[in-house]
C-alpha positions as CSV (number, residue, x, y, z in Angstrom):
1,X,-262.8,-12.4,-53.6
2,X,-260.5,-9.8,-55.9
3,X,-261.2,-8.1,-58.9
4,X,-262.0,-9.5,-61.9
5,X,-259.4,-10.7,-64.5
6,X,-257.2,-11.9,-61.1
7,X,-257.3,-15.7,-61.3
8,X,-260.4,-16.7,-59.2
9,X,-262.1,-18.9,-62.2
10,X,-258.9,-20.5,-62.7
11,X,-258.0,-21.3,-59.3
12,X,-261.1,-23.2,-59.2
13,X,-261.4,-25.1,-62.1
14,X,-258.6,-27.1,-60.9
15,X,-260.6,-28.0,-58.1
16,X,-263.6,-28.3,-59.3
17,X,-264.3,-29.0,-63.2
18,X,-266.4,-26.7,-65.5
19,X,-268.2,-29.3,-66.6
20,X,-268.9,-31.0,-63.5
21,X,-272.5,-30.3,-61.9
22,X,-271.5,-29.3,-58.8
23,X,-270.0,-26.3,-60.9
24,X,-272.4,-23.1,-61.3
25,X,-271.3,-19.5,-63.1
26,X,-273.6,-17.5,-62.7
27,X,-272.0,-15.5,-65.9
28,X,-273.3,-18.3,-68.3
29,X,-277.0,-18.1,-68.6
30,X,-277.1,-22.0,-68.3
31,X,-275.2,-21.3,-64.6
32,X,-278.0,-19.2,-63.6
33,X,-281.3,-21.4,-65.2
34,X,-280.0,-24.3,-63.1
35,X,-280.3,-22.2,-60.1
36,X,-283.4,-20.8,-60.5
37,X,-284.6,-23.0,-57.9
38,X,-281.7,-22.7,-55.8
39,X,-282.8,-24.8,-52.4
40,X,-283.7,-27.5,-55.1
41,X,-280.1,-27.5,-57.1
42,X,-277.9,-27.3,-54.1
43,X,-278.9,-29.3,-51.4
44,X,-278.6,-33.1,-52.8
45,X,-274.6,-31.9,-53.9
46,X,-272.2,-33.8,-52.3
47,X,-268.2,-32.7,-52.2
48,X,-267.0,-28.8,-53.1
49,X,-269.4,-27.1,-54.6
50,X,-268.2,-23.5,-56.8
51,X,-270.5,-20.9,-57.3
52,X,-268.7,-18.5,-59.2
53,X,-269.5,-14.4,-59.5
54,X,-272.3,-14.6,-56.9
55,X,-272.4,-10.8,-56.8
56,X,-275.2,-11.6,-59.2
57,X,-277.1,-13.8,-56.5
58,X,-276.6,-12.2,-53.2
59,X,-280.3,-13.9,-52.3
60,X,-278.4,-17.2,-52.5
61,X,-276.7,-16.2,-49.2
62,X,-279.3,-16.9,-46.8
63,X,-279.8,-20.5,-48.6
64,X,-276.2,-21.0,-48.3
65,X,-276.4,-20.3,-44.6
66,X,-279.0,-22.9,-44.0
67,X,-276.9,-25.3,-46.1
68,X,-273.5,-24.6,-43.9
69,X,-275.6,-25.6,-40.8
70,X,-276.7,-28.9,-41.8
71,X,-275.3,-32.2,-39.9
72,X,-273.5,-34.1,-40.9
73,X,-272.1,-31.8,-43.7
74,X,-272.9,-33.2,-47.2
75,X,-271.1,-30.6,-49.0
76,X,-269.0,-27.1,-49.1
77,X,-269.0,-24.4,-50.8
78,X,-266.3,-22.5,-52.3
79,X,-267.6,-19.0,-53.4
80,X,-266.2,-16.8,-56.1
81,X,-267.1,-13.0,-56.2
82,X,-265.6,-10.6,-58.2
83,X,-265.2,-7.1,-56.4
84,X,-268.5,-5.4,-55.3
85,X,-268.9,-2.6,-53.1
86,X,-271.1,-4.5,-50.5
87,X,-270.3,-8.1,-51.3
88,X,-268.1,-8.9,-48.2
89,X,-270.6,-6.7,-46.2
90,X,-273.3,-9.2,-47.2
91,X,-271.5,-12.1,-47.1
92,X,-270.0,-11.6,-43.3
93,X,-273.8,-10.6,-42.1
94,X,-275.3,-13.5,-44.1
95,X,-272.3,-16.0,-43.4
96,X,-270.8,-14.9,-39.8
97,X,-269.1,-17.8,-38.6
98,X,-269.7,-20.1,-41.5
99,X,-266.8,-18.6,-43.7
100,X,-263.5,-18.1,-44.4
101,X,-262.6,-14.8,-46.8
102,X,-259.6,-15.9,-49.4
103,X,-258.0,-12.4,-51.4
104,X,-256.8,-12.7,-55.0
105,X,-254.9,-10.3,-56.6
106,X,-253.2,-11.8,-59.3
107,X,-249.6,-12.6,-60.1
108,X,-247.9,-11.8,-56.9
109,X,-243.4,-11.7,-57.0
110,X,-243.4,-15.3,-55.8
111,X,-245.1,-16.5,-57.8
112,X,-243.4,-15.0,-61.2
113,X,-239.7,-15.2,-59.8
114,X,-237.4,-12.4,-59.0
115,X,-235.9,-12.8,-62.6
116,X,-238.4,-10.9,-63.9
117,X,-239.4,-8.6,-61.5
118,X,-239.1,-5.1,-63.5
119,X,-241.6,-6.6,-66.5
120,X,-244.0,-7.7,-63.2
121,X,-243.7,-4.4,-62.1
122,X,-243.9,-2.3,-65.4
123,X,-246.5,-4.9,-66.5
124,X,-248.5,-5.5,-63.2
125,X,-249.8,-8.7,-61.4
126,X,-252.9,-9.0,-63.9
127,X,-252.4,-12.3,-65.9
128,X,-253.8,-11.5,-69.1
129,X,-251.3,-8.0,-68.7
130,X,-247.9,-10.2,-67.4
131,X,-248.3,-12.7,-70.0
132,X,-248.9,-10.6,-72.9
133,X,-247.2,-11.1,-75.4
134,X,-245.7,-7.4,-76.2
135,X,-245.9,-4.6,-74.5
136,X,-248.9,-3.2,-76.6
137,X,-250.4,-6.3,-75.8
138,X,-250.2,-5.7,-72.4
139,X,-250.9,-1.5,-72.8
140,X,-254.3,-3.2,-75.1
141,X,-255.5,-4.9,-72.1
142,X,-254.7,-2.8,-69.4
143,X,-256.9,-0.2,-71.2
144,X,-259.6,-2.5,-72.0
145,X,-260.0,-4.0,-69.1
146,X,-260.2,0.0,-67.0
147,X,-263.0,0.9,-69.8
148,X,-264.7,-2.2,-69.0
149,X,-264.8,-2.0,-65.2
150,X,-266.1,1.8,-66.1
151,X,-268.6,1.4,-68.1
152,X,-269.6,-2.8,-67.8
153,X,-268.8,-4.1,-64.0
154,X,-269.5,-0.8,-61.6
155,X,-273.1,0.2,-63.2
156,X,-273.9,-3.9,-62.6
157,X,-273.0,-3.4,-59.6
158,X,-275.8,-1.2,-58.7
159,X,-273.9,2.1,-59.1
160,X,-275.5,4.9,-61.0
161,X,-271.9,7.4,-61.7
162,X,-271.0,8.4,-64.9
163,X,-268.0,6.2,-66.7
164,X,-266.1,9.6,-67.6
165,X,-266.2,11.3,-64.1
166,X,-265.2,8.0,-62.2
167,X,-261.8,8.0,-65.3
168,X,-260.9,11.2,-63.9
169,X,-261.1,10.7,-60.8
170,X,-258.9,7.4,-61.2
171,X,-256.3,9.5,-63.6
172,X,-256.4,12.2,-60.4
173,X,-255.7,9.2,-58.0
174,X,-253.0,8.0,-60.5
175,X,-251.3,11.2,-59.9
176,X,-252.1,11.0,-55.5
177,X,-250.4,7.9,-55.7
178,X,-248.0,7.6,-52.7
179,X,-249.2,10.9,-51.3
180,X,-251.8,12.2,-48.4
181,X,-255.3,12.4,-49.1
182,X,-256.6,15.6,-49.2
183,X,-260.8,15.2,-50.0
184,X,-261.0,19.3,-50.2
185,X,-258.2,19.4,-52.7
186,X,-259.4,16.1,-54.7
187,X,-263.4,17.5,-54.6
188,X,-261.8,21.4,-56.1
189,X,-260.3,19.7,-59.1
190,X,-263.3,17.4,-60.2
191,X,-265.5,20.6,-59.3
192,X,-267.9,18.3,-57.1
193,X,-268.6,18.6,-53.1
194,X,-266.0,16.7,-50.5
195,X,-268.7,13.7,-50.3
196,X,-269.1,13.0,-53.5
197,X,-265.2,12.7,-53.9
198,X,-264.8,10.1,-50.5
199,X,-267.7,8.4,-52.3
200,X,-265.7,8.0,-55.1
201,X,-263.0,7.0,-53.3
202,X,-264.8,4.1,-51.5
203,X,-266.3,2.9,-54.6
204,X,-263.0,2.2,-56.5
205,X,-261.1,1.2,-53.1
206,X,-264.4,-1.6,-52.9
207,X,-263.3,-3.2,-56.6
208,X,-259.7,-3.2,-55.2
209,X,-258.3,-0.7,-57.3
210,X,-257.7,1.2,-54.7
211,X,-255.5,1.0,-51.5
212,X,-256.0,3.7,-49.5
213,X,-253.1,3.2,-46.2
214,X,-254.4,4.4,-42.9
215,X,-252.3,6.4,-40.6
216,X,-251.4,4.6,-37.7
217,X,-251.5,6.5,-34.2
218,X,-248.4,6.0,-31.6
219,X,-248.8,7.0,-27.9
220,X,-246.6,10.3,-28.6
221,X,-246.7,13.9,-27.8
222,X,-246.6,14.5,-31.4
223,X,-249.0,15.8,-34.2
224,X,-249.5,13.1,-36.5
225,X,-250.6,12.9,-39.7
226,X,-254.3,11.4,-39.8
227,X,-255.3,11.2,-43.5
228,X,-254.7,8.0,-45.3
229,X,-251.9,7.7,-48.1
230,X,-253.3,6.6,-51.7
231,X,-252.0,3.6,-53.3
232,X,-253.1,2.3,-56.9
233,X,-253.1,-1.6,-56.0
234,X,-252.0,-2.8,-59.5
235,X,-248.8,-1.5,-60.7
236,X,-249.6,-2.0,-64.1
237,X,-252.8,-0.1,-63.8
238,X,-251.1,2.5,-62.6
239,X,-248.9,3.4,-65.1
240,X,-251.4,3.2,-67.7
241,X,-253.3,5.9,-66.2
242,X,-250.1,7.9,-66.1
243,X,-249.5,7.2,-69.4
244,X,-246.2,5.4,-68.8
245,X,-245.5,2.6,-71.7
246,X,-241.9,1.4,-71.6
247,X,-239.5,0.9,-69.3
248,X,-237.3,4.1,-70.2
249,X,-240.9,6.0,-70.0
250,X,-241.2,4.9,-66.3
251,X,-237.5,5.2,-65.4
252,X,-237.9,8.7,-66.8
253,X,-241.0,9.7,-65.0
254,X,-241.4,12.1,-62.1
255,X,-243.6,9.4,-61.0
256,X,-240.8,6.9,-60.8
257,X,-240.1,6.2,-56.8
258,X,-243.3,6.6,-55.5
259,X,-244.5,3.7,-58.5
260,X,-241.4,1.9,-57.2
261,X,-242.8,2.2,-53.1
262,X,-246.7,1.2,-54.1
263,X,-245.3,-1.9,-55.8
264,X,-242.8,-2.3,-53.0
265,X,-245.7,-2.4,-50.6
266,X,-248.3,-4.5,-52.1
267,X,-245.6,-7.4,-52.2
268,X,-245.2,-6.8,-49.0
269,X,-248.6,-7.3,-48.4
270,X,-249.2,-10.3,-50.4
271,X,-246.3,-12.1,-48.6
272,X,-247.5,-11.0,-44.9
273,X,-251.3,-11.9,-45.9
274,X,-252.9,-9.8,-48.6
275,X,-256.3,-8.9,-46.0
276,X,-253.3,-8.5,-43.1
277,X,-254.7,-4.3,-41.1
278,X,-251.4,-2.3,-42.9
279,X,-250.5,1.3,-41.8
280,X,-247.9,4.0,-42.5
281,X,-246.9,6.7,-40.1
282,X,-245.6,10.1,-39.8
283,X,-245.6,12.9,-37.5
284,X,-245.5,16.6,-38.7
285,X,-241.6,16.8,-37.8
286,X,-240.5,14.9,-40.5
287,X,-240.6,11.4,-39.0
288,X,-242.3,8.5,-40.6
289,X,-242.4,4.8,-41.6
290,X,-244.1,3.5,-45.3
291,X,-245.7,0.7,-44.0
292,X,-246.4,-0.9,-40.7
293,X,-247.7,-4.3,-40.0
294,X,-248.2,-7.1,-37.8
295,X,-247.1,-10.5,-38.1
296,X,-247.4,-13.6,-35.0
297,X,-247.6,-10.6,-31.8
298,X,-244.6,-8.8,-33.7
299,X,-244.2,-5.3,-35.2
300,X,-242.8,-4.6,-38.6
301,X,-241.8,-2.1,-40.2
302,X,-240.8,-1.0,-43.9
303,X,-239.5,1.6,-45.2
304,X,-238.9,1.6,-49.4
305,X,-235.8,3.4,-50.8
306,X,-235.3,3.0,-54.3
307,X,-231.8,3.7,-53.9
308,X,-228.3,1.6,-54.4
309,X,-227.2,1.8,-51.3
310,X,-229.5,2.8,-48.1
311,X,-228.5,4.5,-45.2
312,X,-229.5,5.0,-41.8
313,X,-231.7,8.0,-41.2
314,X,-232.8,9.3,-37.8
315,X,-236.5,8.9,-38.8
316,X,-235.2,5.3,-38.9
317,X,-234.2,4.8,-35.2
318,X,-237.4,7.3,-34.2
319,X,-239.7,4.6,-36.0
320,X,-238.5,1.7,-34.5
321,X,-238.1,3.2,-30.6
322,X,-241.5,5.3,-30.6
323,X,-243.5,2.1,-33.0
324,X,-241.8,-0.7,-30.3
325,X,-240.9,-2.2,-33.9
326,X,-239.7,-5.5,-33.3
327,X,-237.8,-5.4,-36.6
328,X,-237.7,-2.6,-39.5
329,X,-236.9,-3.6,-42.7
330,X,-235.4,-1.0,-45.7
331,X,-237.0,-2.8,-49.0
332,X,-234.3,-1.7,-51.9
333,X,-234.2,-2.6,-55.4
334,X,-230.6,-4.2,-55.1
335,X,-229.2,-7.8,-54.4
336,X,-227.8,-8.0,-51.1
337,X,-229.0,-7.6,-47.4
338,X,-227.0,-6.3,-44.8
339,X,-227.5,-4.5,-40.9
340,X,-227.9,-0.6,-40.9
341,X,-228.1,-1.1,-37.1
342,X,-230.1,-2.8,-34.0
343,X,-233.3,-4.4,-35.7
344,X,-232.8,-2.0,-39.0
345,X,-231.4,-3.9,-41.7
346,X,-231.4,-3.7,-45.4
347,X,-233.4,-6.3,-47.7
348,X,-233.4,-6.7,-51.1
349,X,-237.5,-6.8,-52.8
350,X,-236.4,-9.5,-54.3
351,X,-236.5,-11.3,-50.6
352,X,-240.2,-11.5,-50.9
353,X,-240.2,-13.3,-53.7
354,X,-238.7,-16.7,-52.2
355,X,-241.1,-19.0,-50.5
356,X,-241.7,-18.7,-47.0
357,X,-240.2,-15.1,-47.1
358,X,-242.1,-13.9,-44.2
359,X,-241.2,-16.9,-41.9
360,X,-239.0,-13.8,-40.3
């Protein structure tokens, strides 16, 4: 699963050949005639069988489910669905126990190469947007491809909300991004009832646009922060809502460290295990932590300074005693790690980008 545009097709086509009959996208009119009869087509396949954007089937799920049970097992099925609001919903009721849920999200730092980490980030992880071949290129598709999931992918998808009011919204979450949510504030702005904006909020969060990071809730005497923080998933994306086209433009930009921390944290993510529970905390006195996770029984923590040189804060050492963090990590946009003190140290981004980064 992942948005569209993120690698999926490609992935599979070099397990499983276009041509090959066991090879069905449901985007190509000839990919959905042969499935018309669907029990008929599938069940003499033998080997890996790829279905690709079966968000325009979901009735092929309880077939699917009948074929996963057979014995022996003739044949399995890799699936390919581009975001839908209520395709993993479907899939897990349908499938429970019979699956395994992969996340794509394009281009991640490890697999580019720390070398040429500020175009991945200006750029984003999208390929058709990292390989461009100029930046307007890149800008070009970025723009196309946020008109196209507008006003193309979400209305097939079932969902009846005008293309200009969902931009806005997205522009307004551009601006959010790295911040709490605040539905009463969001809803005032668009001029539409608290509902309507969470709805909003879920919809473009379902198509993986969207990242919004739960709070996470320590055992404290403390008021804590209980909204979620918004993240735009894709860099790239991200910048073209804010208008940002060069490098000097986002270097510039009042928008500049919290881009820098969103970036920071998806890698993160991707390295730990891109469908891995994340949280941030903070407590109303000032202390907090970007991102916690959880990786083999053990607590990390990451904090995101785009700084030279980061130093030890108190909120550091409250983090890491009141979280039980067995290690807390300062992500920096520099070259060289080095302690801050007991389980704190300082890591360069670029860390995550080596294979096998997260064997920590």
């Amino acid at each position: 699963m992942g948005p569209r545009q993120s690698g999926k097709t490609t992935l599979a086509r070099t397990v499983v050949a276009p041509d090959s009959p066991n090879y069905f996208d449901l985007e190509d009119p000839a990919g959905l005639a042969r499935l018309e009869q669907p029990m008929t087509a599938l069940r003499d396949l033998k080997g890996i069988v790829v279905i690709d954007e079966i968000q325009r089937r979901p009735d092929l799920y309880p077939i699917l489910r009948v074929l996963a049970d057979r014995t022996p097992l003739p044949s399995k099925f890799l699936i390919l669905g581009s975001a839908s609001p209520d395709l993993r919903h479907r899939s897990s009721e349908s499938l429970a126990g019979r699956l395994e849920t992969v996340t794509i999200s394009g281009f991640s730092l490890s697999e580019v190469g720390a070398d040429v980490q500020s175009r991945h980030w200006r750029r984003g992880g999208f390929p058709p947007s990292f390989l461009g071949r100029t930046e307007d290129a890149s800008w070009a598709w970025r723009k196309n491809f946020i008109l196209t999931l507008l006003e193309r992918d979400i209305p097939q998808y079932g969902v009846r909300i005008a293309s200009p009011a969902l931009l806005r919204f997205w522009m307004m979450l551009a601006h959010y991004h790295g911040q709490i949510w605040n539905a009463a504030e969001a809803a005032r702005s668009l001029d539409v009832d608290q509902n309507t904006a969470r709805r909003y909020l879920d919809l473009l969060e379902g198509v993986y646009m969207v990242r919004p990071l739960k709070p996470r809730f320590a055992n404290v005497k403390k008021r804590q922060v209980k909204s979620p923080k918004i993240y735009l998933r894709d860099s790239g994306l991200l910048h073209q809502l804010l208008g940002i086209r060069t490098e000097r433009e986002l270097l510039l930009h009042p928008k500049l460290g919290a881009s820098w921390e969103g970036y920071a944290i998806e890698e993160i993510l991707k390295a730990v295990r891109p469908d891995q529970e994340a949280f941030f905390w903070r407590t109303h006195n000032g202390a907090e932590l970007d991102l916690l996770t959880f990786k083999q029984g053990r607590r990390l923590g990451f904090e995101c300074k785009r700084t030279d040189a980061p130093r030890l804060t108190p909120s550091m050492k409250i983090a890491v005693e009141t979280l039980e963090l067995s290690r807390l990590m300062v992500i920096y946009p520099g070259d060289r790690s080095y302690p801050l003190h007991d389980r704190i140290d300082v890591v360069p981004l670029s860390f995550f980008a080596k294979p096998g980064a997260m064997k920590i």
